[in-house]
C-alpha positions as CSV (number, residue, x, y, z in Angstrom):
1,X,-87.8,172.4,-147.7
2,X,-89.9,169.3,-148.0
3,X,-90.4,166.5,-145.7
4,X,-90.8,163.0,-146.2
5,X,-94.3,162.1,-145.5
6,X,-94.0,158.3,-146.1
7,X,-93.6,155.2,-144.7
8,X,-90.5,155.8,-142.2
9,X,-87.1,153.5,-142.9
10,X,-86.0,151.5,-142.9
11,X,-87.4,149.7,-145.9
12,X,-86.0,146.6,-147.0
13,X,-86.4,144.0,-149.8
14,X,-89.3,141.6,-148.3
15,X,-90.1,138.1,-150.6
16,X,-89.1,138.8,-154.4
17,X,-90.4,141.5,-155.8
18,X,-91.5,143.4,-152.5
19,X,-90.3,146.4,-150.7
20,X,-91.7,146.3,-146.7
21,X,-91.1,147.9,-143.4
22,X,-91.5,147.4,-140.2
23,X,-93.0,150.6,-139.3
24,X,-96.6,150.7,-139.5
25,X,-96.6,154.6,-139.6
26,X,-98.3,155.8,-142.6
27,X,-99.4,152.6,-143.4
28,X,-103.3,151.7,-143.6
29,X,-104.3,148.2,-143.1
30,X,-107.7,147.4,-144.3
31,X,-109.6,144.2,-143.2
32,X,-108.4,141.0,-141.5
33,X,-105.8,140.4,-144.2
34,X,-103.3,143.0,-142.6
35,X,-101.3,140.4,-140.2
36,X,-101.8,137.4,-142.9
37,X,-100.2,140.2,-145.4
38,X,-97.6,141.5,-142.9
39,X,-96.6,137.7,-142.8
40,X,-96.3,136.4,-146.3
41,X,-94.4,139.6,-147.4
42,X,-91.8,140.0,-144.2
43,X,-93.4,143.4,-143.4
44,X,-95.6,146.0,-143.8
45,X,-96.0,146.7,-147.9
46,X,-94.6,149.7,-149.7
47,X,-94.6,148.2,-152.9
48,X,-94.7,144.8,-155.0
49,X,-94.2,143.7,-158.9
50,X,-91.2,145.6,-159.6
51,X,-87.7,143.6,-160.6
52,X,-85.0,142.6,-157.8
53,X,-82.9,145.5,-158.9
54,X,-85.6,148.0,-158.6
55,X,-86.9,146.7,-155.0
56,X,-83.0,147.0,-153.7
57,X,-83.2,151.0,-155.6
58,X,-87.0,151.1,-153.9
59,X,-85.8,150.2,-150.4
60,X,-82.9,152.7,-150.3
61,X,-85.2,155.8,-151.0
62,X,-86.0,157.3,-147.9
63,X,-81.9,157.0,-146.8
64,X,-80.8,159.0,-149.9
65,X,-83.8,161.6,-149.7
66,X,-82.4,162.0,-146.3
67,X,-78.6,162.5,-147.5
68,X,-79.9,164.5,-150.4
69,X,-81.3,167.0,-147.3
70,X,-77.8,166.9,-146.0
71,X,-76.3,167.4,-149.1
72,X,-78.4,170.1,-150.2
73,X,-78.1,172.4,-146.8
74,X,-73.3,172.2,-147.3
75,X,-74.0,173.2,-150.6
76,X,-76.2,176.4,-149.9
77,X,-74.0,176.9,-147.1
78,X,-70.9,176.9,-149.1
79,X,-72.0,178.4,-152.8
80,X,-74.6,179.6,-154.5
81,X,-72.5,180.1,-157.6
82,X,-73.3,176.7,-159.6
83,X,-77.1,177.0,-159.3
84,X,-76.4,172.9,-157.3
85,X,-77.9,174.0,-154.1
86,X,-81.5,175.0,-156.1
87,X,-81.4,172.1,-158.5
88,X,-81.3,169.6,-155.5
89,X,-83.5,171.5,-153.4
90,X,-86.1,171.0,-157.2
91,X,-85.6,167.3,-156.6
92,X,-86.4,166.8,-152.7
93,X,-89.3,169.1,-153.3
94,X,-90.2,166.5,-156.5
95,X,-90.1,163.6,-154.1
96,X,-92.0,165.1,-150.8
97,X,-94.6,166.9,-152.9
């Protein structure tokens, strides 16, 4: 099964238009623009330029990839008869590849 290999959550919505964290794991800052960066976006940058909407969709990732691992391990536990258990286990290996 995959593992996230990200920036840890939480991620939350930073100035408009921004998804940050507070972690810094996984996160490379080059050059003296990392702290001034950290500051004007309310974290450490996972992404920018994408709609409120998105950001708030962007920022709850790594919580459902981490309930879609949950999910994933009842259902092979409790049937393999609808094919669900391989067709989620296809879309946390899609987003930890």
């Amino acid at each position: 099964m995959g593992e996230f290999k990200g920036t840890k959550a939480p991620w939350i919505v930073g100035r408009p238009g921004t998804v940050v964290s507070d972690n810094k794991e996984s996160i490379t800052i080059s050059g003296g623009v990392g702290e001034d960066a950290i500051k004007y976006y309310g974290g450490n940058l996972i992404c920018e330029s994408v709609s409120n909407s998105n950001a708030k969709l962007i920022a709850a990732a790594p919580e459902m990839l981490e309930m879609l691992i949950k999910v994933e391990k009842v259902l092979r536990e409790c049937t393999q008869e609808y094919g669900l258990s391989q067709d989620v286990e296809k879309l946390i290996q899609k987003a930890t590849e």
